[in-house]
TORKOL-4160 file (C-alpha; in steps of 0.2 Angstrom, whole numbers, padded with zeros to 4 digits, m for minus):
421
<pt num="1" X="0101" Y="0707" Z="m0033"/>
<pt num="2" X="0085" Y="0705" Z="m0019"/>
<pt num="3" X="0078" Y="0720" Z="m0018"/>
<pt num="4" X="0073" Y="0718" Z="m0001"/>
<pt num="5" X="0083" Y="0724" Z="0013"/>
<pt num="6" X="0075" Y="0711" Z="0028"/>
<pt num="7" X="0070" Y="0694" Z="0027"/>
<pt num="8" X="0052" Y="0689" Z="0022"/>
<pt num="9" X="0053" Y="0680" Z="0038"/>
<pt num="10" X="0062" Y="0682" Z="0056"/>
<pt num="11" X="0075" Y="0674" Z="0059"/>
<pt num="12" X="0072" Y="0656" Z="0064"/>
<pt num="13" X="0054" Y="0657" Z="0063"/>
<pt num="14" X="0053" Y="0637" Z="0054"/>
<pt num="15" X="0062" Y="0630" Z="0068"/>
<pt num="16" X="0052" Y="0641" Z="0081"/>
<pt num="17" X="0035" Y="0638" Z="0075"/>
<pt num="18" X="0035" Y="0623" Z="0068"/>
<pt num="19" X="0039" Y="0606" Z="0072"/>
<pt num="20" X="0038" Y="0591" Z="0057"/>
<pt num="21" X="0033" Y="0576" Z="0068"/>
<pt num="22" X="0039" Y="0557" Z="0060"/>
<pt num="23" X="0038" Y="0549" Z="0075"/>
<pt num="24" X="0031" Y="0550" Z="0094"/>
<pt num="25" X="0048" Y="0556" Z="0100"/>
<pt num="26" X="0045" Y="0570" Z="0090"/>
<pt num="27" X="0032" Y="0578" Z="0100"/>
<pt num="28" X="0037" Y="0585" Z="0118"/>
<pt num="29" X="0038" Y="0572" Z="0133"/>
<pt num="30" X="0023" Y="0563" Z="0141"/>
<pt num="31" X="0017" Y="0569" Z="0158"/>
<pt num="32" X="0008" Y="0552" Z="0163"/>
<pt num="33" X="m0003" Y="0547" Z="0146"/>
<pt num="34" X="m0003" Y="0567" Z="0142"/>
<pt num="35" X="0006" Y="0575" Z="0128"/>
<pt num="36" X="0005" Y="0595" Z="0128"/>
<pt num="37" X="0008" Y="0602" Z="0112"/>
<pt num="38" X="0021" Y="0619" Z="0114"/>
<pt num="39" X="0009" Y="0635" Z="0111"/>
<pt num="40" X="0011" Y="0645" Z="0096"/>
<pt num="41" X="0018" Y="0629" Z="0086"/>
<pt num="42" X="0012" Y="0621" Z="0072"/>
<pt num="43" X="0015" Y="0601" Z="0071"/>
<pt num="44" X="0015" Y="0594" Z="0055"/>
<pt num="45" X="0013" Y="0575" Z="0053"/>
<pt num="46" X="0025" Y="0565" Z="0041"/>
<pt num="47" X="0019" Y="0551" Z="0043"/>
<pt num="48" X="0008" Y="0539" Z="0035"/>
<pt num="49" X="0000" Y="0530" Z="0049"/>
<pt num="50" X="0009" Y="0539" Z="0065"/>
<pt num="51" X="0003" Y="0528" Z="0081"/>
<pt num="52" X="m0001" Y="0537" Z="0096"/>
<pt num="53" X="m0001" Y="0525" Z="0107"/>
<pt num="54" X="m0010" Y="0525" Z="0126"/>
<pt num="55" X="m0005" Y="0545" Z="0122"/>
<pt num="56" X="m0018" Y="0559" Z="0124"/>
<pt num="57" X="m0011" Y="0574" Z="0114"/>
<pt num="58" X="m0015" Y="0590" Z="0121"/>
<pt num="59" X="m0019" Y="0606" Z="0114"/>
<pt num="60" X="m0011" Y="0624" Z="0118"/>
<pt num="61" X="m0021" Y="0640" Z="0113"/>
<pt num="62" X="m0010" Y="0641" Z="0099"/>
<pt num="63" X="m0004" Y="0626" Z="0095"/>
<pt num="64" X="m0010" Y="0617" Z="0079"/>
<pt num="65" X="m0007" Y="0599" Z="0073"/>
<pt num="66" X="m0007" Y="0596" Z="0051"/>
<pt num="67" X="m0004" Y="0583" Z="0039"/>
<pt num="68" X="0004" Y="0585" Z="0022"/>
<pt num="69" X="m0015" Y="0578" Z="0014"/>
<pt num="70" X="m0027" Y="0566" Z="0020"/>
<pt num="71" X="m0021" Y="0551" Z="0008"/>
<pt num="72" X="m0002" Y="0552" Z="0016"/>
<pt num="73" X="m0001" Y="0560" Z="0033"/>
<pt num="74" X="m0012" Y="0549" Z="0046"/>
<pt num="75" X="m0012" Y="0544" Z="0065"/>
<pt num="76" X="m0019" Y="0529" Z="0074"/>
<pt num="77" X="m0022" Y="0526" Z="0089"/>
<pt num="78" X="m0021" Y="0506" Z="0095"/>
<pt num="79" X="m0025" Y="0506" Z="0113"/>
<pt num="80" X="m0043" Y="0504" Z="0119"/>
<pt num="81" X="m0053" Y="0511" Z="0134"/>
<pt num="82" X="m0068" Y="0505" Z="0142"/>
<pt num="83" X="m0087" Y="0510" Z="0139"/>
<pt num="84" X="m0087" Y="0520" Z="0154"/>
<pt num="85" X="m0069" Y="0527" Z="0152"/>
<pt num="86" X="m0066" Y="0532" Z="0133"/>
<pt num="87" X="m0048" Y="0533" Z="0128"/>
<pt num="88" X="m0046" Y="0552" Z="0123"/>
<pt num="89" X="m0035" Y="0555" Z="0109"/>
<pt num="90" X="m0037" Y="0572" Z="0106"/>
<pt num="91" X="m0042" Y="0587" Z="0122"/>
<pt num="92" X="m0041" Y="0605" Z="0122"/>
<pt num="93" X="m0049" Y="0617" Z="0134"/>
<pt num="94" X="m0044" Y="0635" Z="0123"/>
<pt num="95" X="m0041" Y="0631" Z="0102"/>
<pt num="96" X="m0043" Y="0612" Z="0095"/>
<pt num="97" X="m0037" Y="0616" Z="0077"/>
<pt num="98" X="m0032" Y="0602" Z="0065"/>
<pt num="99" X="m0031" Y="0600" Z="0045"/>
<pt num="100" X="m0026" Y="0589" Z="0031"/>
<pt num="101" X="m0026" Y="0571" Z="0040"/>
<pt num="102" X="m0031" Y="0555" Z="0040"/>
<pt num="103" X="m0038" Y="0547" Z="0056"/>
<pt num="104" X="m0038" Y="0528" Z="0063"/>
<pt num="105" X="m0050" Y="0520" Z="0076"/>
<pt num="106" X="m0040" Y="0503" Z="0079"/>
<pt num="107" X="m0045" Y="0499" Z="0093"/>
<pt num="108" X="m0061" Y="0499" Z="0104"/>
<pt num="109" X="m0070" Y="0513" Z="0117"/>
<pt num="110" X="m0062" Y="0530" Z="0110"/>
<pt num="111" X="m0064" Y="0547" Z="0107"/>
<pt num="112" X="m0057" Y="0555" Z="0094"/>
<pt num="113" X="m0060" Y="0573" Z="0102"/>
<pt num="114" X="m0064" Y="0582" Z="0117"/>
<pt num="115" X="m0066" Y="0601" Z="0118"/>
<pt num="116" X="m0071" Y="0608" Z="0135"/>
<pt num="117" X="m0071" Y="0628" Z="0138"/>
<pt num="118" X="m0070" Y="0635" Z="0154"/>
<pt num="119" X="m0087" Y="0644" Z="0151"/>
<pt num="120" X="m0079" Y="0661" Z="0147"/>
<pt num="121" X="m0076" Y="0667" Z="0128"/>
<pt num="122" X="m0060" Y="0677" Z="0130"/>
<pt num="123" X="m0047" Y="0673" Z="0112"/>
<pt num="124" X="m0057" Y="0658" Z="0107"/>
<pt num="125" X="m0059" Y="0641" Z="0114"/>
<pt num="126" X="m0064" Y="0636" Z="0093"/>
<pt num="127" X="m0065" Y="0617" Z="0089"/>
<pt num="128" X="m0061" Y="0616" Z="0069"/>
<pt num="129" X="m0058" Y="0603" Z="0058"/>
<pt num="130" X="m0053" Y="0604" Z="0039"/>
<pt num="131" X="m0050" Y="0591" Z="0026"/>
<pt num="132" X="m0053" Y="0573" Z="0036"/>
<pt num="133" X="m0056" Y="0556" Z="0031"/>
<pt num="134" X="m0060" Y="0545" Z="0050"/>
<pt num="135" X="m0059" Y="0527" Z="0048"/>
<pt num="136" X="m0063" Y="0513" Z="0061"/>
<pt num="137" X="m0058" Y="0496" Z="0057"/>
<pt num="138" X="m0067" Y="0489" Z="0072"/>
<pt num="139" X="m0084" Y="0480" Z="0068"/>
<pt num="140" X="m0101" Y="0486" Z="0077"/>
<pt num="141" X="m0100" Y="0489" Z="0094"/>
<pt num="142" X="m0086" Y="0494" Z="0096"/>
<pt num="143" X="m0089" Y="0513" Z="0108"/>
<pt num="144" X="m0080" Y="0522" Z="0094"/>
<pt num="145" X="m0085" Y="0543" Z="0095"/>
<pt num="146" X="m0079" Y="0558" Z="0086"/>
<pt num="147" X="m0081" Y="0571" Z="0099"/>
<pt num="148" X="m0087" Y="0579" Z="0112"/>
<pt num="149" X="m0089" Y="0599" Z="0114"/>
<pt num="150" X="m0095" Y="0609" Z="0127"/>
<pt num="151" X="m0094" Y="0628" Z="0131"/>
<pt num="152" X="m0084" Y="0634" Z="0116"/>
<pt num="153" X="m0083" Y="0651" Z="0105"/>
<pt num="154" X="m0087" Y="0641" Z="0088"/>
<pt num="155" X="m0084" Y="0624" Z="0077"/>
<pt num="156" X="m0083" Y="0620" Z="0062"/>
<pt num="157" X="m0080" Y="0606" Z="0051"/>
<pt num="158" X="m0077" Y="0605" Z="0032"/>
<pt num="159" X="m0073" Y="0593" Z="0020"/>
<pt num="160" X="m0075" Y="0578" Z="0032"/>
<pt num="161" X="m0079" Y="0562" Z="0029"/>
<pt num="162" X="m0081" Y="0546" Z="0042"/>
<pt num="163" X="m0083" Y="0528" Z="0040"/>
<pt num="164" X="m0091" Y="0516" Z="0053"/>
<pt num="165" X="m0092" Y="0528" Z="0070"/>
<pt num="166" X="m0105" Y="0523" Z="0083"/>
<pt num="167" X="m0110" Y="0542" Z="0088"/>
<pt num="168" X="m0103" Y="0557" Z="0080"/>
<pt num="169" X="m0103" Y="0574" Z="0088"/>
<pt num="170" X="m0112" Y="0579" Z="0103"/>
<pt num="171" X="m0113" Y="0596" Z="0109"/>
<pt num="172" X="m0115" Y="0604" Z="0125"/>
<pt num="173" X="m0116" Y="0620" Z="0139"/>
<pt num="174" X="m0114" Y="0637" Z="0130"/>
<pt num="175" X="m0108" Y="0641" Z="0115"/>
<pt num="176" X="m0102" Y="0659" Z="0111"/>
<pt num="177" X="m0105" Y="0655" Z="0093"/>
<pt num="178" X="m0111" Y="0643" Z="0082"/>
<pt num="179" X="m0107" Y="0627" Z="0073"/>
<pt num="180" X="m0104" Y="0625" Z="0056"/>
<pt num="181" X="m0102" Y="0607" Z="0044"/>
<pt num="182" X="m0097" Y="0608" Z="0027"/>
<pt num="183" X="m0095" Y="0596" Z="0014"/>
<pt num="184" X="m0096" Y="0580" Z="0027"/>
<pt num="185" X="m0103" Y="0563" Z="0023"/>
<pt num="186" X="m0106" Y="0548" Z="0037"/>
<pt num="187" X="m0103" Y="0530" Z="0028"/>
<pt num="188" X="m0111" Y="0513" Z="0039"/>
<pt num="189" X="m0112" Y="0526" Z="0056"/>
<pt num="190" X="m0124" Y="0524" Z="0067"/>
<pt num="191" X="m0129" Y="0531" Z="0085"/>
<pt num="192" X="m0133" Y="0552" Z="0087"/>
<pt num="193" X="m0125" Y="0558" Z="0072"/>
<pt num="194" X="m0124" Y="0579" Z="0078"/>
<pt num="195" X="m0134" Y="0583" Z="0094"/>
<pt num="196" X="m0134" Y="0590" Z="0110"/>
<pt num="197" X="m0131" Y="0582" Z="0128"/>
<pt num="198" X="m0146" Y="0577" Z="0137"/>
<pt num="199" X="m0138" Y="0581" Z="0155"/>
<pt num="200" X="m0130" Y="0599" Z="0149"/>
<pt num="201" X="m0141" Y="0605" Z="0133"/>
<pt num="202" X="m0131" Y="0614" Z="0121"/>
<pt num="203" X="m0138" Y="0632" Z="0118"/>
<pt num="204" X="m0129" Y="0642" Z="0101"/>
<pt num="205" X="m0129" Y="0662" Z="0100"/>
<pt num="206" X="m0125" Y="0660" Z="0082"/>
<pt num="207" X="m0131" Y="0648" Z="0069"/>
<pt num="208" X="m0131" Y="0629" Z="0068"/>
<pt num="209" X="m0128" Y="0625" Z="0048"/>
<pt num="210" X="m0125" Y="0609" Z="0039"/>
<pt num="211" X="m0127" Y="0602" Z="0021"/>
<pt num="212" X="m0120" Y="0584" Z="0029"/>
<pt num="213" X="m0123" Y="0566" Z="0019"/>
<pt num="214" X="m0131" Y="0557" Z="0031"/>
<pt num="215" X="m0136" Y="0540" Z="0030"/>
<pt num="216" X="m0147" Y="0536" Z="0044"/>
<pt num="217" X="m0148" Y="0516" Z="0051"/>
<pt num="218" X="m0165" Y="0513" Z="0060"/>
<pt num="219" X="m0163" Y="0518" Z="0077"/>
<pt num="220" X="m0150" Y="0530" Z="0076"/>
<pt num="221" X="m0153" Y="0551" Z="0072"/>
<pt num="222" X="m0146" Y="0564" Z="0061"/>
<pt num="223" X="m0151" Y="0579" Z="0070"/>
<pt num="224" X="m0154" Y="0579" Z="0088"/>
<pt num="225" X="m0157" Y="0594" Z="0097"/>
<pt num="226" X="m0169" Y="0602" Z="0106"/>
<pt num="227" X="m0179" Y="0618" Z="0103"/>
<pt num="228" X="m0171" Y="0628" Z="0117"/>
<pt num="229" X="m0152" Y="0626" Z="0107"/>
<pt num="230" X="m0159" Y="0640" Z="0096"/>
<pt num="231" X="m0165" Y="0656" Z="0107"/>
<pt num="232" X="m0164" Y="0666" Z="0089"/>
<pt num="233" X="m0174" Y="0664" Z="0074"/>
<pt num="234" X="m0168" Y="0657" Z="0059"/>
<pt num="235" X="m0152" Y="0648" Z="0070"/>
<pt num="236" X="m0155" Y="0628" Z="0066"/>
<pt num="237" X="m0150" Y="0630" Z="0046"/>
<pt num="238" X="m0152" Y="0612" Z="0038"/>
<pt num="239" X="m0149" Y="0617" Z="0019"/>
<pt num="240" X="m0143" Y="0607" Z="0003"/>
<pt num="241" X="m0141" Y="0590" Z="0011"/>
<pt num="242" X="m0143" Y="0574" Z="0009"/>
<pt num="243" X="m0150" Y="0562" Z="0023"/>
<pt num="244" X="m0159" Y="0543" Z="0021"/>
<pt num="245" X="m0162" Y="0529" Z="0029"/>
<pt num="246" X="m0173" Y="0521" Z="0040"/>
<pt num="247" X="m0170" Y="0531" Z="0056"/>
<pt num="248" X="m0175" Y="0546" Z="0064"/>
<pt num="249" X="m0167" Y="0560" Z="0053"/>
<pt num="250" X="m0171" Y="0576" Z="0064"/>
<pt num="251" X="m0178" Y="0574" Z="0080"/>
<pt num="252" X="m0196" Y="0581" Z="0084"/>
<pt num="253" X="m0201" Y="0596" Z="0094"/>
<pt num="254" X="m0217" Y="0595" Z="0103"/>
<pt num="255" X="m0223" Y="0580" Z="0091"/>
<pt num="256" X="m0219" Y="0593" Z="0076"/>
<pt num="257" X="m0205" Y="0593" Z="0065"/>
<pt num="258" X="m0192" Y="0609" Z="0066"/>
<pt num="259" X="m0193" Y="0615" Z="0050"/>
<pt num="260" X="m0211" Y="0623" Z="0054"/>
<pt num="261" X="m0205" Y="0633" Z="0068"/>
<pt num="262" X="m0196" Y="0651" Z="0069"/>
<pt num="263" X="m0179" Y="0644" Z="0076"/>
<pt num="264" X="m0176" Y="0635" Z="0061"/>
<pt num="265" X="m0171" Y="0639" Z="0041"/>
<pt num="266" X="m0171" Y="0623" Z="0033"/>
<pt num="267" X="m0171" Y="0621" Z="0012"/>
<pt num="268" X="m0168" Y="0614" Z="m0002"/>
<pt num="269" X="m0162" Y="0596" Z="0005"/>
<pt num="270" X="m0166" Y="0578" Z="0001"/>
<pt num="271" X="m0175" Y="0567" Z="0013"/>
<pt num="272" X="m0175" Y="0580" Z="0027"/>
<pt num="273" X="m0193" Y="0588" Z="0027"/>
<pt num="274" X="m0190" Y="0605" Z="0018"/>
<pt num="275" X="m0195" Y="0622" Z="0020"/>
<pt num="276" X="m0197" Y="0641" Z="0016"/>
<pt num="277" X="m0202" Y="0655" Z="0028"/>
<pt num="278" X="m0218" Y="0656" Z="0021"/>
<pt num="279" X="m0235" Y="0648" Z="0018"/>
<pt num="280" X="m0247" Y="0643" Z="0003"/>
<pt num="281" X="m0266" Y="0643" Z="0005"/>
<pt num="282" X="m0279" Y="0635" Z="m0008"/>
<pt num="283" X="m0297" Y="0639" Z="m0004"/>
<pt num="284" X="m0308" Y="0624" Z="m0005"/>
<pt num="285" X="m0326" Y="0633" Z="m0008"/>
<pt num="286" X="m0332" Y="0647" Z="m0015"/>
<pt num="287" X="m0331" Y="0666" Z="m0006"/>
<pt num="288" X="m0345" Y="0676" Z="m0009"/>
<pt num="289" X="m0339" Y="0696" Z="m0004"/>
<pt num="290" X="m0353" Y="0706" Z="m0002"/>
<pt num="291" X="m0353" Y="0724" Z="m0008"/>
<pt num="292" X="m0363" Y="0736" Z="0001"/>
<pt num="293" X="m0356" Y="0752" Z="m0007"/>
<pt num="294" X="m0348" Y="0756" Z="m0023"/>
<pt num="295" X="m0329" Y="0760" Z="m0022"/>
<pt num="296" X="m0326" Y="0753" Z="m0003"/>
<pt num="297" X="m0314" Y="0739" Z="m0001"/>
<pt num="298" X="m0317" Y="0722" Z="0007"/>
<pt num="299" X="m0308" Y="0709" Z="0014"/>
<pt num="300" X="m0311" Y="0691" Z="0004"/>
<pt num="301" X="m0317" Y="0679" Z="0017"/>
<pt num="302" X="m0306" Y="0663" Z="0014"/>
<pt num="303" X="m0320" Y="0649" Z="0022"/>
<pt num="304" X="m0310" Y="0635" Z="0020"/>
<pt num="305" X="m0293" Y="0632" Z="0014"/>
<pt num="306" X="m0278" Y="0619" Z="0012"/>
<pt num="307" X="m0264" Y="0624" Z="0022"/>
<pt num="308" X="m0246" Y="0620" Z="0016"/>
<pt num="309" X="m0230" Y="0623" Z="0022"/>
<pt num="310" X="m0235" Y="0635" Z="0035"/>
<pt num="311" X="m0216" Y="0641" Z="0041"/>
<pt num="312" X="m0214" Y="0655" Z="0053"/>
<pt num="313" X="m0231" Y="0661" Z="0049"/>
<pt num="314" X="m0250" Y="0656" Z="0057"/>
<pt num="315" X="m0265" Y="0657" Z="0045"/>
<pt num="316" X="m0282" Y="0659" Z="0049"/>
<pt num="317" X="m0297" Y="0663" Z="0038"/>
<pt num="318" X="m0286" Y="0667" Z="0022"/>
<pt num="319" X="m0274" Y="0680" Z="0034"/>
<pt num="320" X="m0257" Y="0677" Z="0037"/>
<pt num="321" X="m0248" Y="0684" Z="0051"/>
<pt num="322" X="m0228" Y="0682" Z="0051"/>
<pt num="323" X="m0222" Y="0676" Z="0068"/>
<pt num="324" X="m0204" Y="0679" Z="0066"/>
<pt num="325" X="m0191" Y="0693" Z="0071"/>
<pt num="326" X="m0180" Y="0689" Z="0056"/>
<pt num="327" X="m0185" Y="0700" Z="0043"/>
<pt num="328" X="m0193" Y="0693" Z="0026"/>
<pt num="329" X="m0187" Y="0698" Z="0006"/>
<pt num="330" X="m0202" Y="0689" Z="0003"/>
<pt num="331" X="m0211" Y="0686" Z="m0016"/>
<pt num="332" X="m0230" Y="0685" Z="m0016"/>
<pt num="333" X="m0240" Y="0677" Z="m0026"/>
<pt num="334" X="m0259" Y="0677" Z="m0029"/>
<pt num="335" X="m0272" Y="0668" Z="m0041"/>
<pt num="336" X="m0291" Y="0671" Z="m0041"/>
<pt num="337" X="m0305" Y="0668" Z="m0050"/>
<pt num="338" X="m0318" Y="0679" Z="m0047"/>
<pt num="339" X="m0339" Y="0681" Z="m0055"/>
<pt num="340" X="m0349" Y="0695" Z="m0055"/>
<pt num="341" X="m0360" Y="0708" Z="m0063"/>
<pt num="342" X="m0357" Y="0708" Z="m0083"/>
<pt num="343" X="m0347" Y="0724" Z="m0087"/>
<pt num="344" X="m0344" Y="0728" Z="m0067"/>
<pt num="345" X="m0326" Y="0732" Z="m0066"/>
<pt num="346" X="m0318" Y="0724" Z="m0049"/>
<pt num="347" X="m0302" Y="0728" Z="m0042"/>
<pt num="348" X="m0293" Y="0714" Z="m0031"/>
<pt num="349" X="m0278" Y="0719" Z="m0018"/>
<pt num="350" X="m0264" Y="0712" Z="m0007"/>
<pt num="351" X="m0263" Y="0722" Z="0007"/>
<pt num="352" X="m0251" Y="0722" Z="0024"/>
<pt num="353" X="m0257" Y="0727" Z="0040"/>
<pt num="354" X="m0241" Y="0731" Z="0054"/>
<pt num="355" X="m0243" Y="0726" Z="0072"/>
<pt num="356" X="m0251" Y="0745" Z="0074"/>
<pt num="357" X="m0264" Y="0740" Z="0061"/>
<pt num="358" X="m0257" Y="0752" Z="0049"/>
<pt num="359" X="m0262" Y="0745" Z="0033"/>
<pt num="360" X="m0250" Y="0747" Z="0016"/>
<pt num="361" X="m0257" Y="0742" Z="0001"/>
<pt num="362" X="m0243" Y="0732" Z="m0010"/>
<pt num="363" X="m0252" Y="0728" Z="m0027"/>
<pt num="364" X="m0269" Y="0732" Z="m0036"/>
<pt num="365" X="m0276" Y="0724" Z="m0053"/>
<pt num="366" X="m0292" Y="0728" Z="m0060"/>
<pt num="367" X="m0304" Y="0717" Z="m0071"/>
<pt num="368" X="m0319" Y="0718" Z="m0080"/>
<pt num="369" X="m0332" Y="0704" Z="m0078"/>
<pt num="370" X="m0338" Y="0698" Z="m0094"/>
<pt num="371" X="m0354" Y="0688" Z="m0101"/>
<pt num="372" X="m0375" Y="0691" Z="m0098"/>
<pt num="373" X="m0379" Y="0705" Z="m0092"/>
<pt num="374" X="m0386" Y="0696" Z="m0076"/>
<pt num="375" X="m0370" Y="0687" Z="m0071"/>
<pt num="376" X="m0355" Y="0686" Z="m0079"/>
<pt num="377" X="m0340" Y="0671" Z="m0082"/>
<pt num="378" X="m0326" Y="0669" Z="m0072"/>
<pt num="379" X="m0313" Y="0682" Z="m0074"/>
<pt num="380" X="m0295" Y="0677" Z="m0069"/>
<pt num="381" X="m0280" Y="0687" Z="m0062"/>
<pt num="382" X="m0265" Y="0685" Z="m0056"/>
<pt num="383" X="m0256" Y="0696" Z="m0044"/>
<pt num="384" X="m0235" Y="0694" Z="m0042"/>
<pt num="385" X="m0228" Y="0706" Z="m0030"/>
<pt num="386" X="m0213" Y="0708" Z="m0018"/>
<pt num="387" X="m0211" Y="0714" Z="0000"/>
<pt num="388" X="m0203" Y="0717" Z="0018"/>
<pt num="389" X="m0211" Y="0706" Z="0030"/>
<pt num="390" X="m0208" Y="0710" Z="0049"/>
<pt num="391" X="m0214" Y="0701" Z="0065"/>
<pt num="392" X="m0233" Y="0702" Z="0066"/>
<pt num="393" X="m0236" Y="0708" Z="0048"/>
<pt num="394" X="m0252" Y="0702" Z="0041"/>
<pt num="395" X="m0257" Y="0699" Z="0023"/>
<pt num="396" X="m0273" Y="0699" Z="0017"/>
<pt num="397" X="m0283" Y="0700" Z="m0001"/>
<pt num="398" X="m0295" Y="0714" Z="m0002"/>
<pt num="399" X="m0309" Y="0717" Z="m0017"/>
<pt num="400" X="m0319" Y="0732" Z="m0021"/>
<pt num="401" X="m0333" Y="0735" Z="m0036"/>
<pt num="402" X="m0331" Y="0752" Z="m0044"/>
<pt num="403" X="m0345" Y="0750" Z="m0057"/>
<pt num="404" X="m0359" Y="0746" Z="m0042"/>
<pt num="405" X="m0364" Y="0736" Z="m0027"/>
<pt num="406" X="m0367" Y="0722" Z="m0033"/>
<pt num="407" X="m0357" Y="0705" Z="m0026"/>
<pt num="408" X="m0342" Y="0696" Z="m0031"/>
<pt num="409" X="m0338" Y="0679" Z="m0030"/>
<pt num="410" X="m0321" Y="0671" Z="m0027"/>
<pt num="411" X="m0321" Y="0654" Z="m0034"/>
<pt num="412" X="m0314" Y="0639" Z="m0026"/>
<pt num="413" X="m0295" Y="0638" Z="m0031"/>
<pt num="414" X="m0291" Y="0653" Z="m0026"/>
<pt num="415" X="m0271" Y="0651" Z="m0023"/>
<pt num="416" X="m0260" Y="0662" Z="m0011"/>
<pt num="417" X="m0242" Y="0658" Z="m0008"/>
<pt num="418" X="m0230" Y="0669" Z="0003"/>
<pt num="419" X="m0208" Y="0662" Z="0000"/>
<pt num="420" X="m0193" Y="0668" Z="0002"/>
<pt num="421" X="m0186" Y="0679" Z="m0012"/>
């Protein structure tokens, strides 16, 4: 005997909220070339190819539309539009929520989907996608599109893959959130893969991530958005993906790739300039640090240096100053190779200076210069260290002579490099 005294479910709740679609009768009636889908319904798709004909469907707040699995619930769509009029198959103005399908282009000058908010964020106006395979039979030139977005909550897009799209999805007004892509490859597309609309720029509160496959054809982009889509560091996250080809990958800002500036987090990808919030400096002549006074510190003048991979961060005369508001579980690392007096002991320092110049010392080694009497061989030491790097933060090494007043030397190849944790 059950021992439960009410059913799991209320009564009727399969045949309330949800509907199993074989064919287009199955969904309510058109209103012109308009389907609206019933709100708080959940259409699933039994059906391996469904065609939708001239049919726009429509979505409700809640209303949802689901295959059984991508390789045996699909839906086509076999009547074109023009190049100034797509052919919409897919429109919401609240939710757009979709999963587990198969998609067919058959046909010429369509949009697969369009999501336009009213501007306010109130229970969601979300555009999410999981589990797709897109497919356009039609050769090149053809005007077929995955979607336009514009003044939503959020996206997001997982385990996704298209073949032979001429623009993918392009993103516009204000977003209450951010957009998310998982897990998504683009095979033989071409056009604006991800960007923002030129007329209407799109501008995320939250984060814009992707670890997309991209393979970029000359004259087509990856990434196109502009700086002011990001008002927030850190927010344009390109990490772990995998973009080629002869076209532009991520567009410029101000002639200077994204990755350098504050707004953006990428790492760890292939093909796409990578990055780190940090910066690595290698002096390219020696310092000479003059010591007036026994047991006073001084700040090692870096000359010259080669720059690398100067991310969030401006250097200047071996001083870095951290020029983000995200805060930084940073490692440290410092080599140098320092002459002197024979037998002189010499202490070396990472120091951070806070934007009250309040200075905080975060590692010291010591080490004895050896050889003559007169000057001494090249001593080394390396100093590893971690630390919390706020906006305006400087670093700095510092050096002091506790056996004297004579000089010390840093040699050329002295190496400093500030990452991520």
């Amino acid at each position: 005997m059950s021992h439960f005294t009410t059913p799991l479910l209320p009564p009727n709740f399969l045949y309330d909220t949800i509907k199993v679609v074989q064919t287009l009768e199955n969904f309510p009636e058109p209103v012109g070339n308009e389907i609206t889908l019933e709100d708080n319904t959940i259409y699933f798709i039994d059906n391996p190819k469904l065609d939708i004909l001239q049919y726009t469907l429509v979505f409700n707040q809640r209303s949802q539309i689901n295959g059984f699995g991508q390789n045996v619930s699909g839906i086509t769509s076999t009547v074109a539009g023009t190049a100034l009029n797509k052919k919409v198959n897919f429109k919401s103005g609240k939710n757009l929520f979709m999963n587990d399908l198969e998609l067919y282009f058959e046909a010429n000058h369509q949009r697969m989907w369009e999501c336009i908010g009213d501007g306010t964020v109130t229970e969601g106006e979300s555009f999410e996608l999981n589990r797709f395979n897109i497919i356009n039979v039609q050769a090149a030139g053809h005007g077929c599109e995955l979607g336009y977005i514009k003044d939503i909550r959020q996206g997001f897009i997982g385990t996704f893959s298209c073949f032979n799209v001429e623009n993918g999805f392009i993103c516009a007004g204000a977003w209450g959130g951010g957009f998310r892509i998982t897990d998504t490859i683009f095979i033989l597309s071409s056009g604006v893969f991800f960007g923002s609309d030129a007329s209407d720029p799109v501008t995320f509160q939250r984060r814009f991530a992707s670890n997309a496959n991209l393979t970029v054809p000359l004259g087509s982009i990856g990434y196109d958005f502009p700086q002011t889509s990001f008002p927030n560091d850190g927010q344009y996250q390109l990490q772990n993906g995998n973009s080629r080809g002869d076209g532009t990958l991520v567009t410029l800002w101000s002639g200077l790739h994204p990755s350098t500036y504050p707004e953006s987090n990428f790492k760890d990808n292939t093909g796409i300039i990578n990055s780190f919030p940090g910066v690595e400096w290698i002096s390219t002549s020696d310092n000479i640090v003059t010591i007036s006074t026994q047991n006073v510190w001084y700040k090692v003048p870096i000359l010259s240096a080669t720059v690398k991979d100067a991310t969030w961060v401006n250097y200047a005369n071996g001083e870095v100053t951290y020029d983000s508001d995200n805060v930084l579980d940073a490692s440290v690392i410092t080599r140098i190779s320092a002459v002197g007096k024979s037998n002189d002991i010499v202490e070396i320092k990472l120091v951070k200076e806070d934007a009250l110049a309040v200075q905080t010392d975060l590692i010291v080694a010591t080490i004895t210069i050896q050889g003559s009497a007169a000057q001494g061989r090249a001593e080394n030491v390396t100093i590893p260290t971690t630390a919390m790097i706020t906006k305006d933060d400087k670093l700095s090494v510092w050096v002091r002579n506790t056996s004297g007043t004579s000089d010390v030397t840093i040699l050329e190849g002295a190496n400093f490099i500030l990452g991520q944790k």
